[in-house]
N, C-alpha and C positions, 0 to 999 in steps of 0.2 A: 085099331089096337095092335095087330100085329106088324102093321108097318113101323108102328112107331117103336115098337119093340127090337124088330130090326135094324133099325138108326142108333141106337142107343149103345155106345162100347161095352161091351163086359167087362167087371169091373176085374182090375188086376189081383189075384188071392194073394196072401201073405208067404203062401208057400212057395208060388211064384219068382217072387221078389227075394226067398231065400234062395232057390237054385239059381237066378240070375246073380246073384253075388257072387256064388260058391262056384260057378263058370268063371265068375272075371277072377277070382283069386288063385282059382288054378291056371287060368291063366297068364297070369302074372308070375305068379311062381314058374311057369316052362319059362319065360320071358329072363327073367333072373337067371336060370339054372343055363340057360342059351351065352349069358353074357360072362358069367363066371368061369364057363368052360373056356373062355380063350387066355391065354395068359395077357395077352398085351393089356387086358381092362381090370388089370388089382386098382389103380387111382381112379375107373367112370364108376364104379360100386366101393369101393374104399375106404378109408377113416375121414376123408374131406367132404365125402356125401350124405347131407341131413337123408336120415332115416323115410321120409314120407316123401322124399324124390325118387326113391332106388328104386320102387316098382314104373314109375314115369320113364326115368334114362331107361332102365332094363329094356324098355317096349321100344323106344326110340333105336335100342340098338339092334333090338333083334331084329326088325323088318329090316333093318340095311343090312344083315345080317345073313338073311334068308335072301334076299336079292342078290346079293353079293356071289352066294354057294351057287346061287343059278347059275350067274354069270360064267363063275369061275369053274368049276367042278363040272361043267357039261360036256366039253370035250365034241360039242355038238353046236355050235353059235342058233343056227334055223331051230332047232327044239329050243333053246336056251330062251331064244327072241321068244317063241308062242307064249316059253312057261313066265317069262317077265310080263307079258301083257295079262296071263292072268292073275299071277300078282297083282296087277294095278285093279282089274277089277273084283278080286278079293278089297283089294284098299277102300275102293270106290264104294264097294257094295258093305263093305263095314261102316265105314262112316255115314252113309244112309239108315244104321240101325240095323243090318242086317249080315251079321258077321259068319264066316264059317268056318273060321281059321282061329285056333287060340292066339295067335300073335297077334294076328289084328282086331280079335276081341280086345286083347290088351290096349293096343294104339289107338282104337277109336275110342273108348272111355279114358287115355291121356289127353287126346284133340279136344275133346270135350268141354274136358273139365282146364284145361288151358288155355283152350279156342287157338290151339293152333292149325296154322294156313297151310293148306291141303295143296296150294301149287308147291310148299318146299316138299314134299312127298315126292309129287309125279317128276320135279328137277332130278334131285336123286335116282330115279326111275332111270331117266332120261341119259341121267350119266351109266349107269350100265349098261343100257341099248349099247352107247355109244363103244361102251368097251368091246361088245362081240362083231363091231363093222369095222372100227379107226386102228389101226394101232401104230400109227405115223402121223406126227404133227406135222406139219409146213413152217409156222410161225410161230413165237411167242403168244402173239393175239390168241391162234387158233387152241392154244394148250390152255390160257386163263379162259379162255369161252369155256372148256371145259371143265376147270374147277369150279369155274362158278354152280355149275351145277355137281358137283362131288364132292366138293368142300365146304363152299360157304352156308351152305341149307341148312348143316349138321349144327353148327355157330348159333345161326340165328333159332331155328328150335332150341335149342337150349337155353338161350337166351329168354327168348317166352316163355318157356316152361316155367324159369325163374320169375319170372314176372315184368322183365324188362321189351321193352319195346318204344327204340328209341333210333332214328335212321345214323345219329352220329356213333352210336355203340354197333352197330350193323356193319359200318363201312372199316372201322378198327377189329371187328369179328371176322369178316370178312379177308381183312391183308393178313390175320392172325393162323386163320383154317387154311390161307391160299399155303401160307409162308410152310404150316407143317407137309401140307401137300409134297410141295416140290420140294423140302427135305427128305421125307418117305421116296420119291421118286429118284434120289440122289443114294440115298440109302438099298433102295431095292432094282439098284439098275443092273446089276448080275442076273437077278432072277427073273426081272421082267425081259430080258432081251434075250433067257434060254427060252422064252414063252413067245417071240418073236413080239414083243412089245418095245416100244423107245421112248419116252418121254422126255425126252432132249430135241428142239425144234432141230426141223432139217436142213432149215436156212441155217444154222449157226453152227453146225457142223462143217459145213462147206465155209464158212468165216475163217474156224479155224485148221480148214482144212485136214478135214479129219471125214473118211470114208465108212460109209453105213456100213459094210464088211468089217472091218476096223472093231467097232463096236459092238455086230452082231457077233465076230469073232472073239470078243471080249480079248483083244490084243493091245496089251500095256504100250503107250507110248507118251513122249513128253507133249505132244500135241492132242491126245486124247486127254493128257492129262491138266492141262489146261482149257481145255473145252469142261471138264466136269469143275475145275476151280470157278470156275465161271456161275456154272448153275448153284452151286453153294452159293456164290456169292448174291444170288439174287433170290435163293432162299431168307437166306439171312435180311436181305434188306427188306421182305414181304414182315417175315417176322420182329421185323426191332419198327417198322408199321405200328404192328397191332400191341406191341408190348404195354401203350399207356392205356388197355380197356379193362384190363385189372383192377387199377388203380380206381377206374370208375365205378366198380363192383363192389359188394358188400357180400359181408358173412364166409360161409367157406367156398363159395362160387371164385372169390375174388384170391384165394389161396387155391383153389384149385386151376384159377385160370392160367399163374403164376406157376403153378409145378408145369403145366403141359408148355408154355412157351419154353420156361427155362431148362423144358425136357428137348425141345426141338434144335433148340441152341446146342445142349451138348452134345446131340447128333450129327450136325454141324461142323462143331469142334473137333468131333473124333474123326468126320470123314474128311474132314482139313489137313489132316497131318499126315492121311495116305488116300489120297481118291480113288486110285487106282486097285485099291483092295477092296473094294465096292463088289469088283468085276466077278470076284474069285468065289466072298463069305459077305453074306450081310454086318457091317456092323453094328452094335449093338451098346447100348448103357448098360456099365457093367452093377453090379451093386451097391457097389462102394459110392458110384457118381449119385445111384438111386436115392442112396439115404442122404446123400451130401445135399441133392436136390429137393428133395420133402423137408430136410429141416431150413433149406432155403427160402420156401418159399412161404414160410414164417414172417420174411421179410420182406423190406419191399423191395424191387432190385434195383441195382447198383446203376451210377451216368453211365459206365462203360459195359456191358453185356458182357457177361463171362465167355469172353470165345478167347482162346490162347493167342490166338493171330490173327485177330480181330485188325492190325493195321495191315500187315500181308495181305488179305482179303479185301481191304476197299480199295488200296492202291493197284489190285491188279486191272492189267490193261490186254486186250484183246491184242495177242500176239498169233505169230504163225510159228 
């Protein structure tokens, strides 16, 4: 009698099942209050996201979020690394049902109720490692092996969340997320190279013969300056890639997907017409672009992508 009594689960109380609620809605709620605090995310919580997604993205963003501060804010790489691996088995040990972090309380009851794939986690992971060891590419190759894990994960969870899972919307996600990447990288090249970072391959410097002092120096010149013509230009061609996955979307996913390309475009376009001013201030979408951009992507866009100098940019050719 008593063995068998021992076998038998205790049954879950109702009170139980209240406090485990009133955990995940708190939080979910820190998960929100994590993602609102940054300005760059008014459109990932916004007017284009159905209501019963924003505690979903909130969670999605906050664990890249919190990985992110490790990485970044440590000032220590060796502590940074430790505290990234316990991240992961926070992650790890959430999604087994055993959480002890509000954030990945949050993320495991979105995996869940999604089912989404736990290797685009530990990719992500994987790309912050990579940031406190690399901060010098060799190749083009060597820099897309790296988005693929810092960019394209973020895509395709989304994607799932929404409901899609589909390997041709994946690979248009994918040139989509790569294409903002190396915009942001084009955009944030002043301040990642006061942080001794470069994401301009090394081989391609030496093409256009332009010296890694040069750059970490942030010293204007027409051959640095065409070296950065160059990486716009193949921003741009990543992103006019992923421009038709839009189009295969539905509801406000498919306007939202629509404001973030044709936001990356006019980052693009503004760093097209001074690359060189990258070095100094980040550029930025002013407001004016902002609102021109959200009632844009109302629509569906245009045969020609709104770049100003949209033919200046394909024609240019690898000079010295």
């Amino acid at each position: 009698m008593m063995s068998r009594a021992l076998k038998e689960p205790r049954p879950v109380l109702k009170s139980e099942k209240r406090g485990s609620r009133l955990k995940l809605r708190r939080a979910q709620l820190r998960c929100i209050r994590v993602t609102l605090s940054h300005y760059e995310n008014f459109f990932v919580l916004g007017p284009l996201t159905p209501l019963k997604k924003v505690p979903h993205l909130a969670a999605l963003y906050a664990f890249c979020r919190h990985a992110d501060d490790i990485a970044d804010e440590s000032g220590d790489p060796p502590k940074a690394a430790v505290e990234l691996n316990q991240w992961q088995e926070e992650l790890i040990s959430s999604l087994a049902g055993e959480p002890h972090h509000p954030i990945t309380r949050a993320l495991a009851a979105t995996t869940s109720r999604f089912n989404l794939p736990q290797q685009l986690y530990l990719d992500l992971l994987s790309a912050f490692r990579q940031d406190l060891t690399i901060n010098r590419y060799a190749t083009f190759a060597d820099l897309r092996a790296y988005t693929r894990l810092s960019a394209d994960p973020v895509g395709r969870l989304v994607l799932r969340l929404y409901g899609y899972d589909d390997p041709e919307l994946d690979a248009l996600s994918d040139s989509l997320c790569t294409g903002l990447q190396l915009a942001n990288f084009c955009q944030d090249i002043g301040a990642d190279v006061r942080k001794d970072r470069l994401y301009i391959p090394v081989d391609e410097c030496m093409k256009f013969d332009v010296d890694l002092p040069e750059i970490l120096d942030c010293n204007p010149s027409p051959r640095l300056e065409r070296l950065l013509h160059f990486q716009i230009v193949r921003a741009y061609k990543h992103l006019k890639q992923g421009l038709p996955l839009a189009e295969r979307l539905k509801g406000k996913l498919k306007l939202t997907v629509r404001l973030f390309a044709a936001g990356g475009l006019q980052i693009l376009e503004n760093l097209e017409r001074n690359p060189l001013g990258a070095l100094a201030s980040r550029p930025k979408v002013t407001s004016r672009q902002k609102c021109h951009l959200l009632f844009a992507s109302l629509k569906a866009p245009r045969e020609k992508p709104p770049v100003t100098h949209t033919a200046k940019i394909l024609d240019l050719t690898v000079k010295k």
